[in-house]
C-alpha positions as CSV (number, residue, x, y, z in Angstrom):
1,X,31.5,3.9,14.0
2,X,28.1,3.4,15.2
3,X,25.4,1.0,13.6
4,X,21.8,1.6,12.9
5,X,19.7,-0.4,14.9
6,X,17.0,-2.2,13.1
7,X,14.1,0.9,13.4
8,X,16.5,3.2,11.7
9,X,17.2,1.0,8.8
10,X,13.5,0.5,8.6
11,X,12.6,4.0,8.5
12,X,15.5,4.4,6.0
13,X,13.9,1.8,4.0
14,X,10.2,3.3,4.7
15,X,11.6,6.6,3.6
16,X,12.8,5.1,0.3
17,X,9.4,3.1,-0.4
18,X,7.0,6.3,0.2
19,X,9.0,8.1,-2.3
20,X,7.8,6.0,-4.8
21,X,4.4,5.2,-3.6
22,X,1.9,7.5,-3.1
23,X,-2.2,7.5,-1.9
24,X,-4.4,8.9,-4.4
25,X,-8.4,9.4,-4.3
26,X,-9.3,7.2,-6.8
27,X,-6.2,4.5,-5.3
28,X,-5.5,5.0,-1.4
29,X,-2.3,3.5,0.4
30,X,-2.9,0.8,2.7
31,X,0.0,1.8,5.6
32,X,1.2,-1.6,7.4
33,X,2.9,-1.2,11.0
34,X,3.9,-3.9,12.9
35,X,4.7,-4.4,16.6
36,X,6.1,-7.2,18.5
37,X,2.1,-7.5,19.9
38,X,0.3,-5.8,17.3
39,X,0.1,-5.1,13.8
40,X,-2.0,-2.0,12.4
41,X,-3.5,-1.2,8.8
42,X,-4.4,2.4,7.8
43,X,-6.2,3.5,4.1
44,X,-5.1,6.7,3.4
45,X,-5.4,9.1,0.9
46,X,-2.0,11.1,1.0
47,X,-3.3,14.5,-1.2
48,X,-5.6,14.9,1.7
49,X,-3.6,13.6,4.3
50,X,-7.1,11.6,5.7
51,X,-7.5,7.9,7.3
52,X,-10.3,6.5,5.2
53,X,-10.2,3.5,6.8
54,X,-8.3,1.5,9.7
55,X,-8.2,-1.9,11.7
56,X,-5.7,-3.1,14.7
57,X,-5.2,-6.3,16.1
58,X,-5.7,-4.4,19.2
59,X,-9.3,-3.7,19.0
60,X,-11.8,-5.9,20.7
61,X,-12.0,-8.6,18.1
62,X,-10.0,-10.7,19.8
63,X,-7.1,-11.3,17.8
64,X,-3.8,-11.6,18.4
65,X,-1.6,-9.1,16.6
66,X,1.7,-10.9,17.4
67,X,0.9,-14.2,15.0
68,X,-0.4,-15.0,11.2
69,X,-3.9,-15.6,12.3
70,X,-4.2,-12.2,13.9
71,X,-2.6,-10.7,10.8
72,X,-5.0,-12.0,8.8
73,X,-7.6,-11.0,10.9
74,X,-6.9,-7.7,11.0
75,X,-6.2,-7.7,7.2
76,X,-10.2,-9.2,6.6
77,X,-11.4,-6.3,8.9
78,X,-9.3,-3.0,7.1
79,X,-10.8,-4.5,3.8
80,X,-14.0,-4.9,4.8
81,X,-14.2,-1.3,6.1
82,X,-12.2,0.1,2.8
83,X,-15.5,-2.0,0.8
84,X,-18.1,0.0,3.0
85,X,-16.1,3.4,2.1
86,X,-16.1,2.7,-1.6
87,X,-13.1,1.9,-2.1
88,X,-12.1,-0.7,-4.6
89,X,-8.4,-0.8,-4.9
90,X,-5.6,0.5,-3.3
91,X,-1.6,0.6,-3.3
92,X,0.2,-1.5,-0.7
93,X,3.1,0.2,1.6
94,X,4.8,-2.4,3.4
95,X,6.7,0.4,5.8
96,X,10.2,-0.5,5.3
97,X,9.4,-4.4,6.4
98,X,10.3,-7.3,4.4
99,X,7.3,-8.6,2.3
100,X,7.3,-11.7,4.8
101,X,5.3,-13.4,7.5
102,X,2.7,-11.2,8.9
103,X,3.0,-8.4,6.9
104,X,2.3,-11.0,3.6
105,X,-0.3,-12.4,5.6
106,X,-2.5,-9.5,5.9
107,X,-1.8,-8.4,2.2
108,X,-3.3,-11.8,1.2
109,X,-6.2,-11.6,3.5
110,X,-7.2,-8.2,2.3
111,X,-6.5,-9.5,-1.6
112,X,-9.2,-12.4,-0.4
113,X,-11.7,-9.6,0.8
114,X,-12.1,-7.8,-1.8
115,X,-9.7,-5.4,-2.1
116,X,-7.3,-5.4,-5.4
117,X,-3.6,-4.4,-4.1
């Protein structure tokens, strides 16, 4: 018997979580994905299927995506641009990772912007 390898579980997980959660108008999902060198935030509003707002640790800010500072970084930045869009709160999808490390660490940075998750 074969075993999932740890992106299938994930999306297994991922699956499970966007069930439940879902990106509204008045209360957009703010996607996480994470890469061994980058990690990337998207706001979306899932009735339109739109990106209202996004930030990467692989833009040219100079952070590095593969650490907490660069997490947090990018975190600051996706709230700030949600802020300029309107948007006041939003609903957090982790993507299937554990609530842990770098993923936490931009939650809390976007909490400390502004944004209410």
């Amino acid at each position: 018997m074969a075993r999932d390898s740890k992106n299938q579980i994930r999306m297994r997980i991922h699956k499970r979580i966007r069930s439940r959660v879902k990106g509204t108008p008045d209360r957009p999902r703010l996607a996480v994905f994470r890469s061994v060198k980058h990690i990337y935030a998207q706001v979306i509003d899932d009735t339109q299927g739109h990106t209202l707002a996004a930030a990467s640790s692989n833009e040219k800010t100079g952070a590095n995506g593969g650490n907490l500072a660069g997490a947090k970084s990018v975190g600051k930045l996706v709230a700030e641009r949600a802020r300029d869009k309107g948007i006041q709160a939003v609903v957090f999808d982790r993507g299937g990772y554990h609530y842990h490390g770098r993923v936490k660490a931009l939650a809390d940075a976007a909490r400390e912007a502004g944004l209410e998750l």
